[in-house]
TIRO-195841 format. One record per residue (C-alpha): z negated, y negated, x; residue number from 1. Coordinates in Angstrom, 3 decimals. Each point is the difference from the previous one (the first is absolute). Example, Ala and Ser with C-alpha at 12.3 -4.5 7.8 and 13.67 -1.06 7.14 Angstrom:
2
+----------+----------+----------+-----+
!        z !        y !        x !   i !
+----------+----------+----------+-----+
!   -7.800 !    4.500 !   12.300 !   1 !
!    0.660 !   -3.440 !    1.370 !   2 !
+----------+----------+----------+-----+
This chain:
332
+----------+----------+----------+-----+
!        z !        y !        x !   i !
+----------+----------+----------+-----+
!   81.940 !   57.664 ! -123.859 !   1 !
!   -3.123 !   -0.253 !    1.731 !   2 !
!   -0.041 !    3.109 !    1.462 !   3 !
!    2.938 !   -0.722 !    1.876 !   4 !
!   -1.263 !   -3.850 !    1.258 !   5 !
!   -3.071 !    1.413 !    1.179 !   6 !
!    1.975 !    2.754 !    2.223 !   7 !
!    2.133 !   -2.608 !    1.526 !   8 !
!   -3.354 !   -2.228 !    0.911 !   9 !
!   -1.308 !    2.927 !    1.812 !  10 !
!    3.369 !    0.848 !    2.015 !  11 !
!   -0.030 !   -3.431 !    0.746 !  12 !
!   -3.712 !   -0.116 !    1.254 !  13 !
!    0.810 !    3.052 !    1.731 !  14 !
!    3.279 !   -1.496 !    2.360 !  15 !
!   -2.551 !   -2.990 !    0.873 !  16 !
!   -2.608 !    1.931 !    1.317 !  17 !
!    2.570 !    2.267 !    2.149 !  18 !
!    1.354 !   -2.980 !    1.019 !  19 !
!   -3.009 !   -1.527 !    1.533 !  20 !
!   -1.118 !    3.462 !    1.441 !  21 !
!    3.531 !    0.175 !    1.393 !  22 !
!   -0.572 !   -3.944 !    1.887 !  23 !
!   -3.670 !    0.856 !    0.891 !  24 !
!    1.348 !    3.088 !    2.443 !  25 !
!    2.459 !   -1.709 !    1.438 !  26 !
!   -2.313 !   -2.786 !    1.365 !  27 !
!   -2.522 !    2.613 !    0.820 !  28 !
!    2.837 !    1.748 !    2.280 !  29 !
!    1.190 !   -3.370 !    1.640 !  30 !
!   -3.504 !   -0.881 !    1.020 !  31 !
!   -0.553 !    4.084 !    1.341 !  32 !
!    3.525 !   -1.009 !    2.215 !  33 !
!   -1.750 !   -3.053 !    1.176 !  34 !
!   -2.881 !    1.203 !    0.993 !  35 !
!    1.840 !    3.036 !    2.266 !  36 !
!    1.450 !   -2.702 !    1.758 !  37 !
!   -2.177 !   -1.943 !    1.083 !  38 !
!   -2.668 !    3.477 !    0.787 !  39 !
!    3.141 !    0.643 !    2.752 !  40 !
!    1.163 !   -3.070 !    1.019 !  41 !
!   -3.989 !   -0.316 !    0.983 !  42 !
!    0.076 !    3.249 !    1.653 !  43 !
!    3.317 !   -1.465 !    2.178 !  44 !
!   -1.701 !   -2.799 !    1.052 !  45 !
!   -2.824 !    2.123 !    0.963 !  46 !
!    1.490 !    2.389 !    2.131 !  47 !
!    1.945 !   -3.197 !    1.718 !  48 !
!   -3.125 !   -1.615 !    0.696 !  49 !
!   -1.866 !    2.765 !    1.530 !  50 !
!    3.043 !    1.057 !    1.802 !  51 !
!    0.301 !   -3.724 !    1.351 !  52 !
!   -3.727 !   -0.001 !    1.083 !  53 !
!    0.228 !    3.410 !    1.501 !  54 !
!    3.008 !   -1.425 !    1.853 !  55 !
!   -1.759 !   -3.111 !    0.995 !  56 !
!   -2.947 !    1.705 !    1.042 !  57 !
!    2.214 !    2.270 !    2.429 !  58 !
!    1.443 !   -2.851 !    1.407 !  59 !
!   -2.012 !   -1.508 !    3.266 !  60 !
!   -0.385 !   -3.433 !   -0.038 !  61 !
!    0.482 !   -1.989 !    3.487 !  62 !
!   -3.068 !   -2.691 !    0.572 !  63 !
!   -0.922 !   -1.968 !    3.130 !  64 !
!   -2.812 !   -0.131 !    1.226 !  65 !
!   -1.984 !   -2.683 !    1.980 !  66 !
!   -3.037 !   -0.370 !    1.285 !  67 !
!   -2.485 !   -2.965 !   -0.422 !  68 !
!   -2.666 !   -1.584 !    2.242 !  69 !
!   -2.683 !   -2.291 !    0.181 !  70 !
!    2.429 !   -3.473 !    0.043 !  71 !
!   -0.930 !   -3.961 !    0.022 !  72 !
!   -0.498 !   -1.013 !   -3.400 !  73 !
!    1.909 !   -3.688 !   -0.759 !  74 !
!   -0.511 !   -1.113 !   -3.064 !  75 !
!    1.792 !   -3.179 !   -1.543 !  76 !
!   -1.248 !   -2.565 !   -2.197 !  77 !
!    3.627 !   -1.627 !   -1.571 !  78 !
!    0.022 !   -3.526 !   -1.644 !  79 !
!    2.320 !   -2.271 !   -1.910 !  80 !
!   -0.358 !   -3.681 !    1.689 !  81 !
!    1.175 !   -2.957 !    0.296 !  82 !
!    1.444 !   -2.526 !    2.995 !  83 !
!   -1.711 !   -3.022 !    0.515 !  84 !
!    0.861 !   -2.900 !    2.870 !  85 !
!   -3.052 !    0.232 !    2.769 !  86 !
!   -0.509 !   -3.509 !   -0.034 !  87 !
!    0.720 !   -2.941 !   -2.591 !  88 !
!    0.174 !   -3.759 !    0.898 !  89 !
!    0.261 !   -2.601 !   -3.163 !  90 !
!    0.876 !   -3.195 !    0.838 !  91 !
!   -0.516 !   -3.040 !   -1.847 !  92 !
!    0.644 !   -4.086 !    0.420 !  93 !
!   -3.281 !   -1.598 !    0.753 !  94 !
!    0.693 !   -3.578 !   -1.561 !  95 !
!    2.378 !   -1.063 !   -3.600 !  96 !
!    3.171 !   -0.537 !   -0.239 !  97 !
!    3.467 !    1.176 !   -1.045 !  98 !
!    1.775 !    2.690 !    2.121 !  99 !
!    3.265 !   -1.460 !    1.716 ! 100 !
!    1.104 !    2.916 !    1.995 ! 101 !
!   -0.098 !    3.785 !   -0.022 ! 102 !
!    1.318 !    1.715 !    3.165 ! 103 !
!   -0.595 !    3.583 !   -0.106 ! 104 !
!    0.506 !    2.669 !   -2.967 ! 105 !
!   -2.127 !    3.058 !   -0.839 ! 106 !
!    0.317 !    3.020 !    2.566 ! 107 !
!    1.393 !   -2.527 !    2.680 ! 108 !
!   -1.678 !    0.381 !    3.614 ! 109 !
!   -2.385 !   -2.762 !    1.325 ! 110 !
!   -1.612 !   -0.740 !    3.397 ! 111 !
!   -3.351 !   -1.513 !    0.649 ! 112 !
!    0.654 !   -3.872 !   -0.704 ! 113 !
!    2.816 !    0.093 !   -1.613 ! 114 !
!    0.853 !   -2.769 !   -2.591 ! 115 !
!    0.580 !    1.432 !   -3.665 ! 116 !
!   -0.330 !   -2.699 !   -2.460 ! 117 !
!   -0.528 !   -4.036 !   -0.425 ! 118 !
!   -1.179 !   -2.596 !   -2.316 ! 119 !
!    1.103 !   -2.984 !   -0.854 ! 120 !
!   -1.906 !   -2.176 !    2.863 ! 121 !
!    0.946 !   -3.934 !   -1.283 ! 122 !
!   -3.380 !   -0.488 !   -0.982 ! 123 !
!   -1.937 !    1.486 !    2.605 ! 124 !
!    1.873 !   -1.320 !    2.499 ! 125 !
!   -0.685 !   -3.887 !   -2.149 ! 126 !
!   -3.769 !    1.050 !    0.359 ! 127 !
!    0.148 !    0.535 !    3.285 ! 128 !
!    2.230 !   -2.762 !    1.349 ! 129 !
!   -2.853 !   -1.589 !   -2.007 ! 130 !
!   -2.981 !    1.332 !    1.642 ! 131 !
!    1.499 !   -0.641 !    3.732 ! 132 !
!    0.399 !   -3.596 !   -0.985 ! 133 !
!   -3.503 !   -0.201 !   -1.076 ! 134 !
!   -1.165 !    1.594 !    3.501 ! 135 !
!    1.659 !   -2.187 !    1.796 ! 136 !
!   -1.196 !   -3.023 !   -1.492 ! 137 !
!   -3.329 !    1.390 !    0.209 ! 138 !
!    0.827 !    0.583 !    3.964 ! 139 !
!    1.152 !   -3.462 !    0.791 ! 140 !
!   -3.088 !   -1.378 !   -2.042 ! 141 !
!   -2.485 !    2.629 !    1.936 ! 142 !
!    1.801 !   -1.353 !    3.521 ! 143 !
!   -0.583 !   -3.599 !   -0.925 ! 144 !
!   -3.522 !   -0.368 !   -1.293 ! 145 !
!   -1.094 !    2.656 !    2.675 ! 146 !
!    0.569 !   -2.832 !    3.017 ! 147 !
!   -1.784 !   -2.365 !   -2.675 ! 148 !
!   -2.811 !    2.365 !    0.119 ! 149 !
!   -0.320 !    0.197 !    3.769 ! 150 !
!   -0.289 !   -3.787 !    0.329 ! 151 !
!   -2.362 !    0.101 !   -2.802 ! 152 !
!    1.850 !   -1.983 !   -2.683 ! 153 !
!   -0.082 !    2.507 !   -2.653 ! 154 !
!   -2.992 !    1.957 !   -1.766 ! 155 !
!   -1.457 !    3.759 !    0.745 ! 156 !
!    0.847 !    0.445 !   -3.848 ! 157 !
!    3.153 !   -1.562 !   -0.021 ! 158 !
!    1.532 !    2.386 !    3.053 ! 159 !
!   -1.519 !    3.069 !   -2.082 ! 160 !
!    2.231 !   -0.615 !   -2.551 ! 161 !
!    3.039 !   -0.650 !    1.593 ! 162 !
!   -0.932 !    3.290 !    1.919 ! 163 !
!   -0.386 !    1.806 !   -2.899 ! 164 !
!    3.701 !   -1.229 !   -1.874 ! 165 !
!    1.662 !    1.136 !    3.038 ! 166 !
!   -1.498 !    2.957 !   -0.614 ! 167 !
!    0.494 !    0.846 !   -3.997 ! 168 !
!    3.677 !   -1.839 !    1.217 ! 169 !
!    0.650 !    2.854 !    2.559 ! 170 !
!   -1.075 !    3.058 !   -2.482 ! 171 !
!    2.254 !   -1.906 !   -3.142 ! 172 !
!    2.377 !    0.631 !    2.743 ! 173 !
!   -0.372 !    3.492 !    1.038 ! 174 !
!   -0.452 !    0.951 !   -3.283 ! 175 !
!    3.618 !   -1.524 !   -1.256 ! 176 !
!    1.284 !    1.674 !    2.830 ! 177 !
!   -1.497 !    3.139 !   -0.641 ! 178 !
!    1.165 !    0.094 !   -3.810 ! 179 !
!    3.366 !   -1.233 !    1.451 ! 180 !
!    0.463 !    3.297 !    1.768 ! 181 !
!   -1.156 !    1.892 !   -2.162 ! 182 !
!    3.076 !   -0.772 !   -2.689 ! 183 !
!    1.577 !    3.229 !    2.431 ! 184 !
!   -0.606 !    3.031 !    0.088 ! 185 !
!    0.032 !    2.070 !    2.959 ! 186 !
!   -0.404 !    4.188 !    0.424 ! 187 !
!   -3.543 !    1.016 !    1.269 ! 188 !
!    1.149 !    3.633 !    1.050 ! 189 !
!    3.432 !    1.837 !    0.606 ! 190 !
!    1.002 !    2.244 !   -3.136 ! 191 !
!    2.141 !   -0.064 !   -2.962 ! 192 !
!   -0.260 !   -2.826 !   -2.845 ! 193 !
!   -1.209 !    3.191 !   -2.807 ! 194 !
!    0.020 !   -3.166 !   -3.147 ! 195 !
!    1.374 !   -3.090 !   -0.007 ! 196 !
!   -1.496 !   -2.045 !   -3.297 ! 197 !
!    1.580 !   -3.443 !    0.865 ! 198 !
!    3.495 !   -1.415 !   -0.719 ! 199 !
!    1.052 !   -3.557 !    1.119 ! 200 !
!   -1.676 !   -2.272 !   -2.476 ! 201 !
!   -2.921 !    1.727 !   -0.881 ! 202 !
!   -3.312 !   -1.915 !   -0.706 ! 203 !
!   -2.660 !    1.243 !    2.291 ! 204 !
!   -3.109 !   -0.837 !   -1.479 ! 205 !
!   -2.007 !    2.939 !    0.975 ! 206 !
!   -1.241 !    1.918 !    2.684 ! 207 !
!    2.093 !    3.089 !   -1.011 ! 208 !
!    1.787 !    1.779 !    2.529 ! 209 !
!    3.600 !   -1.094 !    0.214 ! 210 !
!    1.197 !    2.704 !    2.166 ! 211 !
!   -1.702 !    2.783 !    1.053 ! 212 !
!    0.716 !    2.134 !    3.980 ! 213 !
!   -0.211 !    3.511 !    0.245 ! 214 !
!   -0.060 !    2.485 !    3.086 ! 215 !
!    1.458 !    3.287 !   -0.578 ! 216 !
!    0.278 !    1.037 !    3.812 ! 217 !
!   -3.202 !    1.934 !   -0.785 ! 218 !
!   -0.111 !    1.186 !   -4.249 ! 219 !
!   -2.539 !    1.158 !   -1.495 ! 220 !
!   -0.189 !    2.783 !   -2.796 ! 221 !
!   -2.898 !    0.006 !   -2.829 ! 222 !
!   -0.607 !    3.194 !   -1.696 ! 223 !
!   -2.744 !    0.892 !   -2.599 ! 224 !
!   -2.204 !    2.513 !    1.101 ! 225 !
!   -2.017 !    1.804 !   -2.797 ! 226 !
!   -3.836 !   -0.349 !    0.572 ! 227 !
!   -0.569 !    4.048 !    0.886 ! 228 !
!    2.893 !   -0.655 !    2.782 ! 229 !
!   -1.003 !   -2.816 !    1.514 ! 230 !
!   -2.996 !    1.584 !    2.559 ! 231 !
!    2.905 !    2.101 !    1.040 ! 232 !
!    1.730 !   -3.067 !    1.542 ! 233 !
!   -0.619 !   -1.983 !    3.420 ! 234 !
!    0.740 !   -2.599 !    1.686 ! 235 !
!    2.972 !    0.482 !    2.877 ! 236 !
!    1.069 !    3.370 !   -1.583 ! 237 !
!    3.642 !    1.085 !   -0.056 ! 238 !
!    1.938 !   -0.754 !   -3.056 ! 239 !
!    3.901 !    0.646 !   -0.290 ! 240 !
!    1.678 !   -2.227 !   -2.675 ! 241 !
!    3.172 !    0.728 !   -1.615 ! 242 !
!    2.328 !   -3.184 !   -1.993 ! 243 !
!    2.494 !    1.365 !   -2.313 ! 244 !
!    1.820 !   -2.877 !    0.177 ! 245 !
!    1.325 !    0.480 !    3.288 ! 246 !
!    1.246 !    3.698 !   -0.329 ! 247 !
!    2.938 !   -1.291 !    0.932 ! 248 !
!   -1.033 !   -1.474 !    3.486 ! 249 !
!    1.273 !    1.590 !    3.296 ! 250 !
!   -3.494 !    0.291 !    1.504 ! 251 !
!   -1.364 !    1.883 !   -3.042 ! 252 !
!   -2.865 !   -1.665 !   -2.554 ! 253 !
!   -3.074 !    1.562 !    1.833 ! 254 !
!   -2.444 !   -1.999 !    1.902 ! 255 !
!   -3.013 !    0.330 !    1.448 ! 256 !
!   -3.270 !   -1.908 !   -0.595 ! 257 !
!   -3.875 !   -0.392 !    0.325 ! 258 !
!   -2.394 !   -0.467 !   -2.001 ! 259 !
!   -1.451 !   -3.825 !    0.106 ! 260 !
!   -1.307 !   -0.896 !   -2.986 ! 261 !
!   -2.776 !    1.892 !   -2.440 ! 262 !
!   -1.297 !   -1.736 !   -2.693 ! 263 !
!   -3.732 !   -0.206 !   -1.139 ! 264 !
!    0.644 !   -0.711 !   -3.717 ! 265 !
!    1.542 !    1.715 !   -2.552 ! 266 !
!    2.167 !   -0.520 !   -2.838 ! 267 !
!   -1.953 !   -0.116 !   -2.699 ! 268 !
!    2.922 !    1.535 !   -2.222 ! 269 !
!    1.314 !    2.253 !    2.347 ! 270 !
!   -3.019 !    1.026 !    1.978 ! 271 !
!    2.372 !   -0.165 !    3.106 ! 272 !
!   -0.198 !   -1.661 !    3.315 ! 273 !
!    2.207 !   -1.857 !    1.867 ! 274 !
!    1.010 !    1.271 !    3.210 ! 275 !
!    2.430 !   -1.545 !    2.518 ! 276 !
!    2.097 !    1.743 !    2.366 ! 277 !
!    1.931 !   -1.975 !    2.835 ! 278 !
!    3.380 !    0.487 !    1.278 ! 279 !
!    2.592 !   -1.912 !    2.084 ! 280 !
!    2.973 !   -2.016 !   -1.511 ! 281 !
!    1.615 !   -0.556 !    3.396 ! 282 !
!    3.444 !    0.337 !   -1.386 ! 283 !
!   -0.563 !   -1.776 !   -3.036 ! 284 !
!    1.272 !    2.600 !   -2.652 ! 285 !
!   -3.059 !    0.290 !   -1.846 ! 286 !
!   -0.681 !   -2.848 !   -2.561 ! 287 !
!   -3.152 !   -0.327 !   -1.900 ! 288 !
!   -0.278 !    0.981 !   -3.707 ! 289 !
!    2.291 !    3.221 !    1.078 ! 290 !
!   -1.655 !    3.325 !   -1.390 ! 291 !
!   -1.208 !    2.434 !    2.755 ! 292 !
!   -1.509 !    3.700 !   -0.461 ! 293 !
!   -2.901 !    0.535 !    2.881 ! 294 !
!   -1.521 !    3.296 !    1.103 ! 295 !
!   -3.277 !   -0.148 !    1.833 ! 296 !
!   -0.628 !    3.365 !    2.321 ! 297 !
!   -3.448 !    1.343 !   -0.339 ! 298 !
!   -0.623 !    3.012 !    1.938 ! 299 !
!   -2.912 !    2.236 !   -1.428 ! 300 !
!   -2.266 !   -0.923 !    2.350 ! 301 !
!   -0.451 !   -3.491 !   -0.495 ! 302 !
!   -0.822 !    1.356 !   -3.360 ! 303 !
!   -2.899 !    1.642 !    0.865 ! 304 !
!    1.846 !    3.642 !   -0.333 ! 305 !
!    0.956 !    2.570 !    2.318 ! 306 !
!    2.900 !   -1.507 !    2.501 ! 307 !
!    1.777 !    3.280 !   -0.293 ! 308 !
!    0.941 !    2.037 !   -3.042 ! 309 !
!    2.194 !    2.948 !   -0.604 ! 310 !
!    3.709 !   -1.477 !   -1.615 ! 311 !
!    2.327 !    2.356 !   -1.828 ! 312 !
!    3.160 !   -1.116 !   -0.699 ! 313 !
!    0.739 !   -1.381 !   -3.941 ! 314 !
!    2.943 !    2.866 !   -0.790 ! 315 !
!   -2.483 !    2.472 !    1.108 ! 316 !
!   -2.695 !   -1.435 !   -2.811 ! 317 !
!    0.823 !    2.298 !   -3.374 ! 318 !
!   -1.464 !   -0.319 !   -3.782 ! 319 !
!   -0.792 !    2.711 !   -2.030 ! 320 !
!    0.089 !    0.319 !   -3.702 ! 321 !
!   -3.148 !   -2.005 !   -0.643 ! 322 !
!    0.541 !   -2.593 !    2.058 ! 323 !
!   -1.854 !    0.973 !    3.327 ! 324 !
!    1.603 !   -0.475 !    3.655 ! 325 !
!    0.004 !    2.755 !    2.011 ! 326 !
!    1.770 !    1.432 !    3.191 ! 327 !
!    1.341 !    3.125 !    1.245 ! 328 !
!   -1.988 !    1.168 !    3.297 ! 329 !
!    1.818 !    2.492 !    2.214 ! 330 !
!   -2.587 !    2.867 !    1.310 ! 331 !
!    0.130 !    1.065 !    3.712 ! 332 !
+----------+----------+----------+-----+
């Protein structure tokens, strides 16, 4: 018996190992296939390519060709700014008192004397009603005693002070008038009211503005200028300003401006400089706090540099594979 079990262990051992030779050839023969395929599916894409490039480089290729000269340089120094009103009026009650009356509203026109608002007057107008009494009497006592002085009847000392109540009499007087008037309040300068901080009612017991004029026929705009710009600027040079917020205006958003304004001190933050630039408002589109983008032309030679350079055009300015510009120059 154990002749035979050990004959059928070794056919058994013998049908593994075939088996595995059998598997290993096969995957050795798919991998062969794969390899053949890809060799000539290279070898394709080979051939196409150079027969594409030979193609290509049979092919002229149509350019233009323009040529350059010595041109005026402009260069242009662009800015984000800001509008701002050219000239700001607060106005404020000079005496105490309780607003009665409010007669104009923010962004309303006003001329030059105008009357905008009023206080309640009862007791100025007491005080004063007050003081003229007391002026009078001191009159009719200064008339009387006077003719008493002439004849002689009445003191040096005594006629000083009767001279000097009409006096204090007449200033109680101006004074209560003066306050009296002041309980309006009239516009010093034609504009637009730009803040209104009083209602009917309010308590005015401050010297706080309580309404404020603008003039916007002539706007300023502020830009920050950064400190290695700013010798670059000058006063009365040409400035174009552009508002986005009247693209849709019939006359365009452009204006033009001048420079008015350079500041002396920087931010401390920002290490900028304020810079104004003036333009005209005549049609009274432009409001301040609007957003406006300003471009300052500065030719080369108020830069110190040559006034003429040679300009190519930007679509004629290529980049090579490591980054360099460069340009294609046509021989004679």
């Amino acid at each position: 018996m154990q002749p035979a079990r050990f004959f059928k262990n070794t056919v058994r051992r013998f049908e593994n190992a075939m088996f595995q030779i059998c598997r290993l050839s096969f995957i050795g023969l798919v991998l062969l296939g794969s390899c053949t395929l890809i060799n000539a599916n290279a070898s394709s894409a080979s051939k196409e390519l150079t027969t594409g490039a030979n193609i290509i480089s049979k092919t002229p290729t149509n350019v233009e060709v323009k040529e350059i000269r010595l041109r005026e340089y402009i260069h242009e120094l662009a800015y984000c700014g800001t509008i701002e009103e050219s000239e700001t009026i607060p106005l404020c009650f000079s005496v105490l008192g309780i607003v009665s009356k409010v007669l104009v509203s923010e962004g309303e026109k006003v001329k030059t004397g105008q009357l905008l608002a009023t206080l309640d007057n009862a007791n100025y107008k007491n005080m004063y009603d007050m003081a003229a009494a007391k002026e009078k009497q001191a009159e009719d006592a200064y008339s009387r005693l006077r003719r008493m002085y002439k004849n002689g009847s009445l003191p040096e000392i005594k006629m000083i002070e009767v001279e000097t109540g009409l006096q204090e009499a007449r200033s109680a007087a101006a004074i209560a008038m003066k306050n009296l008037k002041s309980c309006d309040l009239y516009a010093t300068a034609d504009g637009l009211i730009g803040r209104r901080a009083i209602e009917p009612g309010t308590g005015i017991t401050s010297s706080l503005a309580s309404l404020t004029i603008v003039k916007i026929d002539k706007l300023y705009t502020r830009v920050p200028v950064p400190e290695n710009e700013i010798a670059l600027i000058e006063k009365g040079q040409k400035a174009f300003i552009s508002i986005p917020a009247l693209d849709f205006a019939a006359d365009g958003n452009k204006r033009a401006g001048v420079v008015e304004v350079i500041g002396v001190i920087a931010d401390p933050l920002a290490h900028t400089y304020r810079v104004k630039i003036i333009i005209s408002n005549d049609d009274g589109k432009i409001r301040p706090g609007m957003v406006a983008r300003v471009t300052i032309s500065q030719s080369a030679k108020s830069r110190g540099a040559s006034s003429k350079l040679l300009l190519v055009p930007n679509n004629a300015v290529l980049v090579d594979e490591t980054g360099e510009n460069f340009i294609f120059v046509a021989e004679p």
